[in-house]
C-alpha positions, 0 to 999 in steps of 0.5 A: 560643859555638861548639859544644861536645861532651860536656865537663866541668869537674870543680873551679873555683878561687876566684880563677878565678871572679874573673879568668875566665881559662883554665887547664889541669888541674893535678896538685894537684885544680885544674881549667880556669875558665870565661868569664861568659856569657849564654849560661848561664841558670840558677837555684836551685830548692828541695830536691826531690830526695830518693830513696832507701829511708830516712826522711829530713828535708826538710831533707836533700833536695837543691837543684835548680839548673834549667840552659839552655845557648844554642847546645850540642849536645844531649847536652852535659855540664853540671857542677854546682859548690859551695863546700866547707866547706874552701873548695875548689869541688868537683863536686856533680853533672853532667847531658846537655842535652836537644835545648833545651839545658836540664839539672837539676842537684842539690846537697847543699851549701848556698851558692855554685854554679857551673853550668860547660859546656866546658872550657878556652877553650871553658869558660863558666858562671855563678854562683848560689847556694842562697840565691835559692831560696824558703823553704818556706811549708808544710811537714809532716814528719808528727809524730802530730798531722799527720792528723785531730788539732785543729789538724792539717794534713790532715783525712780527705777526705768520699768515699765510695761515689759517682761513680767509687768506688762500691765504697769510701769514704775512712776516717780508719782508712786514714791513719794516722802512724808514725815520721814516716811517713803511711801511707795503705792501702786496707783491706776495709772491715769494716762493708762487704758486696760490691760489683757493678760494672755488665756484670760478674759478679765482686763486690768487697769493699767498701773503705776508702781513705787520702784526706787534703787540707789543704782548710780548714786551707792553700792557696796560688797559684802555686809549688812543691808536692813530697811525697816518696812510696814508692808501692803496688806492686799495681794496682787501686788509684793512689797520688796526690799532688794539689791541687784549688780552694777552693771547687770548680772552676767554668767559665770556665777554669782562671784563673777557674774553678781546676783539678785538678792531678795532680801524680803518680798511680801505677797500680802494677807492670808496668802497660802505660803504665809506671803514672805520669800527671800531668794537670790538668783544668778547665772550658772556658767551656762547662763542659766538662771539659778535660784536659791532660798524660798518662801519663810516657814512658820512665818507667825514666828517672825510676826503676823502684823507686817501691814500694821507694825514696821519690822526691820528685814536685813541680810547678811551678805559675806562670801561664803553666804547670805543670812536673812533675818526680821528684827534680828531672828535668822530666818533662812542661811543661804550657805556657797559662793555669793555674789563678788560684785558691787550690788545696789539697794532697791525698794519697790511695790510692784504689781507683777502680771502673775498677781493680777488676778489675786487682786483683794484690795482697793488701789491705792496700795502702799508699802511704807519705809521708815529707814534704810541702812548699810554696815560694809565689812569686807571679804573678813567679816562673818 
């Protein structure tokens, strides 16, 4: 294919799909068709995108359709087709290419799609559909038996007072559900006292923090993990969604010994790195911890309302990498050898004794989660 500049196919007629022949834009809402090409590589993700203020089912968030494009200029619209009820193709989305050619698109239309770049002659695209994507294999909406009830999902976390959170400890008080929503806090710690950080003065209260996993009740390898979460805004305490190894990590490297995988941490406003990190971390053959991934770029371009608006964070996790996304944009590709064992969910709001003295908020904090889900895939997919 030749080069393309920054063009986009708005509707694409049924029968076009069909012949793959070339029109021009017509007055009646009919648009140029494409040419199948090879050149198009795309495939449907599940629903992981889903910002915005309200509550909402996970039901309703939106399919990912994850797009390379061979051979296009970077900065190449994309568009995004779907089948409408009335059976006309209608633009759900479009998005630039990258320098790699690869784009995120989403719809809310269930069914066929139809990923389209250029236009008239030039126009290629292929053909995919909702029903490729995996179904869900865990998911939680939280419903007032989700945390700490017999039977539930995510049990309080035994932490406290220890390692790098000397100053608090996990509490059930500090998880609580509510209208469909898990509210985690880090509260002052009533039957608490103050607590001294080594080479400093100041004292801290005591702290309670939210801190539930799944560790025990479900785990899985290899697929997708995505909470949709509105986080703190105060620093001296990181809103995170994580997952941890059965069992505990053990040497040898992540497919034998397992991994930490951070999926989001968010450190709070105005912090100097722009607050958001993913990272994985595991033991090398020495038993030295390793760490891989780091503090998001130009995080403005994912949103810069994380304590005003829910946003869904995910990763995909396959054995050859991990790719972190927010509302379906790829954020970082941790690409090498994952993590090979059974890993469980955590959602936490912690205050690490690192934070303390950046404390800018009043306690309490909260970080909230409207919902929790997991496609598995297998060793195959990705």
């Amino acid at each position: 294919m030749s080069r393309t500049p920054r063009l986009a196919v708005a509707v694409v007629t049924a029968a076009a799909l069909v012949a793959g022949c070339s029109s021009s834009p017509s007055s009646d809402g009919e648009a140029p068709s494409y040419r199948a090409s090879k050149d198009v590589q795309a495939r449907v993700l599940p629903q992981l995108a889903a910002n915005g203020e309200d509550v909402e089912s996970a039901d309703d968030a939106l399919w990912v359709v994850d797009a390379t494009i061979d051979g296009v200029d970077e900065g190449t619209t994309v568009t995004l087709l779907a089948k409408a009820d009335r059976g006309e193709w209608e633009m759900v989305s479009d998005a630039e290419t990258d320098e790699d050619g690869h784009v995120s698109l989403t719809s809310d239309t269930a069914g066929e799609l139809v990923v389209v770049a250029g236009e008239d002659d030039d126009a290629i695209g292929t053909e995919v559909s909702t029903e490729d994507a995996p179904e869900p294999t865990f998911s939680d909406d939280f419903d007032e038996d989700s945390v700490d009830a017999t039977g539930a999902n995510w049990h309080t976390r035994d932490q406290g007072f220890t390692g790098v959170r000397t100053c608090s400890r996990a509490d059930a008080s500090a998880a609580e559900v509510a209208d469909g929503v898990l509210v985690l806090s880090v509260l002052e710690d009533p039957e608490g006292g103050e607590c001294q950080l080594p080479g400093r003065r100041k004292r801290f209260p005591q702290r309670l923090n939210g801190h539930v996993g799944t560790e025990g009740v479900y785990s899985f390898t290899y697929g997708y993990a995505a909470a949709r979460i509105r986080t703190q805004s105060a620093r001296g305490q990181h809103a995170a969604f994580w997952m941890q190894a059965v069992g505990g990590q053990q040497t040898g490297g992540p497919k034998v010994g397992g991994a930490e995988i951070d999926i989001m941490e968010y450190f709070g406003d105005d912090h100097p790195e722009g607050g958001l990190t993913s990272f994985t971390y595991f033991l090398d053959e020495a038993g030295k911890k390793q760490t891989v991934g780091g503090w998001l770029p130009d995080v403005e371009e994912y949103g810069d309302d994380w304590a005003e608006q829910y946003h869904v964070f995910s990763v995909e996790w396959t054995p050859t990498e991990y790719v972190f996304r927010i509302d379906g944009q790829v954020t970082q590709r941790l690409e090498g050898e994952t993590s090979g064992r059974q890993e469980f969910l955590i959602l936490s709001l912690l205050s690490s004794d690192y934070e303390l003295p950046r404390f800018n908020g009043e306690l309490p904090e909260q970080m909230e989660v409207d919902w929790a889900r997991v496609w598995e895939t297998g060793a195959e997919q990705g």
